[in-house]
N, C-alpha and C positions, 0 to 999 in steps of 0.2 A: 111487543117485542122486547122492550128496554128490562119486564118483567124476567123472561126467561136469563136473558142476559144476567141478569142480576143473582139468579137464582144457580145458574151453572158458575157466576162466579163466588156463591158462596160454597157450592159440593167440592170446587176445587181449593178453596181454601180449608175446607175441614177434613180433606183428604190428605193435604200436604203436611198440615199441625198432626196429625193423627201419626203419620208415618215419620214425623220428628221426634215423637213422644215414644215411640216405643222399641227399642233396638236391644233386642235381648240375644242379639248375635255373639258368640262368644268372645270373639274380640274386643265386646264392651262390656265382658264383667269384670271386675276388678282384680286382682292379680293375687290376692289373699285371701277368696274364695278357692280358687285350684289347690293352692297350698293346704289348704286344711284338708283334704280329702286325702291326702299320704294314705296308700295301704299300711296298715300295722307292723311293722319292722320289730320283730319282741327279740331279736337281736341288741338293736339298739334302744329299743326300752331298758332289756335285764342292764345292759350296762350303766343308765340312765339311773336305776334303782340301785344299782351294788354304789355308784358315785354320790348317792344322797344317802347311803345308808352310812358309808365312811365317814362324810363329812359332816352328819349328824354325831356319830361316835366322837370325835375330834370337837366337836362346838360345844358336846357336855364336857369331856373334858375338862375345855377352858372357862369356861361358864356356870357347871354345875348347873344345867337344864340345857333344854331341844332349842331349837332356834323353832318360831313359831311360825315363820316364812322363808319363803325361797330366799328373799332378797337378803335377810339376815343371814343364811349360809357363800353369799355371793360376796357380803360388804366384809365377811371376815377373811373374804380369799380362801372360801374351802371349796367352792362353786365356781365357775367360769360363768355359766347363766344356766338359767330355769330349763329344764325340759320340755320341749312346747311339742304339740300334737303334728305343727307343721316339720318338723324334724324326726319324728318318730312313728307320725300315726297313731298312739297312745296319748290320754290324756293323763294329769298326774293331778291329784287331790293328796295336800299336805295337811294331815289334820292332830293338832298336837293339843293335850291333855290341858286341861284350865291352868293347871300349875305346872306345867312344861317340862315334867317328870317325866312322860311318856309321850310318844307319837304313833301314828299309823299313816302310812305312805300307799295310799288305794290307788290303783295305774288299770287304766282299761281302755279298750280300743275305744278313738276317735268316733269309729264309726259305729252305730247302735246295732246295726244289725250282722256283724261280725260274730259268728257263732262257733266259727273253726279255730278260732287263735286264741292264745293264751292272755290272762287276766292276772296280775301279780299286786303283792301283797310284801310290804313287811313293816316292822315294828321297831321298836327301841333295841330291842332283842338282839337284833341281825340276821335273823334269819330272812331269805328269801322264798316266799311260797308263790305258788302256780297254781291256776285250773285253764282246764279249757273250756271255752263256752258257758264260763260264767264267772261271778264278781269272785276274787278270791279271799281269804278270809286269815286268822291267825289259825284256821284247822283244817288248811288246806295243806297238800302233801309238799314239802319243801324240795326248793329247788338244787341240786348236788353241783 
């Protein structure tokens, strides 16, 4: 008897650890997981791009080259802050040239499998380009 005893109070102890261990209720996932998941807003992206294309223009300006990161366009006060996917749905890749002559500002939706919305693109230039349903490029049809 002492045997079974023993034995139902190990099932109930590894029944109890087990349903401690696992609570993938949505209540207990972290609050910065939802947020990433923003549908694509290319409202708020183009505006996102036209505010970094400006405040690139203004940094060579003063500079005489691109600022190589968000934070450098932010600490000169051309930027208020970075563009993030959880405020736009779009991710923003800042990619500027070895000798900070040129940049390229690649923005595409957060989510991968976003096939309907638009994907932007611009450069040192100022132009703004667009595609839909795929990466855009400097020979894509500009944005008016």
């Amino acid at each position: 008897m002492p045997r079974v005893k023993k034995q139902i109070a190990l099932f109930l102890l590894a029944v109890a650890l087990t349903a401690c261990g696992n609570n993938n209720s949505p209540a207990s996932q972290p609050e910065a997981a939802t947020a990433s998941t923003k549908a694509p807003d290319a409202s708020a992206a183009l505006d996102a791009v036209r505010k970094t294309s400006e405040a690139q223009a203004t940094y060579f300006k003063i500079n005489r080259r691109f600022a190589l990161t968000y934070d450098e366009l932010i600490e000169a006060r051309l930027l208020n802050n970075e563009p993030t996917a959880a405020q736009t749905g779009y991710e923003f890749k800042l990619r500027p040239s070895a000798d900070a002559q040129t940049y390229k500002l690649v923005v595409v939706p957060s989510d991968p499998k976003a096939t309907t919305v638009q994907y932007f693109f611009t450069d040192q230039t100022g132009a703004i380009r667009a595609e839909t349903g795929k990466e855009a490029t400097a020979d894509s049809p500009e944005v008016k």
